[in-house]
N, C-alpha and C positions, 0 to 999 in steps of 0.2 A: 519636515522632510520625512519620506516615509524609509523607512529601513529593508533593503532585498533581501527576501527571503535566501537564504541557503543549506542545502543538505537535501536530504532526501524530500524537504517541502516541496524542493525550487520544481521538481516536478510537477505535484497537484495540477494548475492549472492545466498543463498537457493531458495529463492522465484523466481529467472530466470533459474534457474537449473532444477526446479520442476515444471514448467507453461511454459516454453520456451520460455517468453517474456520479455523484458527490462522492468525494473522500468518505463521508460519513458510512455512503451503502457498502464500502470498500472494506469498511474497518467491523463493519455488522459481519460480512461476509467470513470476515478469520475469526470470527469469534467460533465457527465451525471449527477449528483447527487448532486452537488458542495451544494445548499442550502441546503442540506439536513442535518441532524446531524449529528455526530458520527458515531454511532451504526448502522442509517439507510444505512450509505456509507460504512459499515462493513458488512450491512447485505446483499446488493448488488451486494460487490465483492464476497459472498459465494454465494447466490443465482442465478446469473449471470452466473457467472466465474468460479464454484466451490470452489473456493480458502478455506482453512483452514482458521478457525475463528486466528489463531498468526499471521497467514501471510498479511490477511485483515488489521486486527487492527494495525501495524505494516507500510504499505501503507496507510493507513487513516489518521494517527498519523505525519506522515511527507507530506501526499499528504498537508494537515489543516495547519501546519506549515508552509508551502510555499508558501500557497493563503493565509496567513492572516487572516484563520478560527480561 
């Protein structure tokens, strides 16, 4: 049985469905931004990229996770 993804994952499939890019291009994307905080790499993927403040915060939240932010 497969296990449901939860947390800021359970979004991905939305977030490629809706922007037509893999997580992956998502996460190349903040690497523009990496020092930056939070909110500033939230406010980047909206500003930038259009993205929805859930869908940013949500990629921020696990992009930081991954780099050891």
């Amino acid at each position: 049985m497969t296990e449901k993804v939860q947390g800021p994952a359970s979004y991905f499939p939305s977030i490629e469905k809706k922007y037509g890019q893999p997580i992956d291009h998502w996460m190349v994307q903040l690497d523009a931004v990496k020092g930056e905080k939070h909110m500033d790499q939230v406010n980047y993927l909206k500003a930038e990229h259009g993205m929805g403040h859930g869908h940013a915060n949500a990629i921020v939240a696990v992009y930081r996770v991954n780099n050891g932010l």
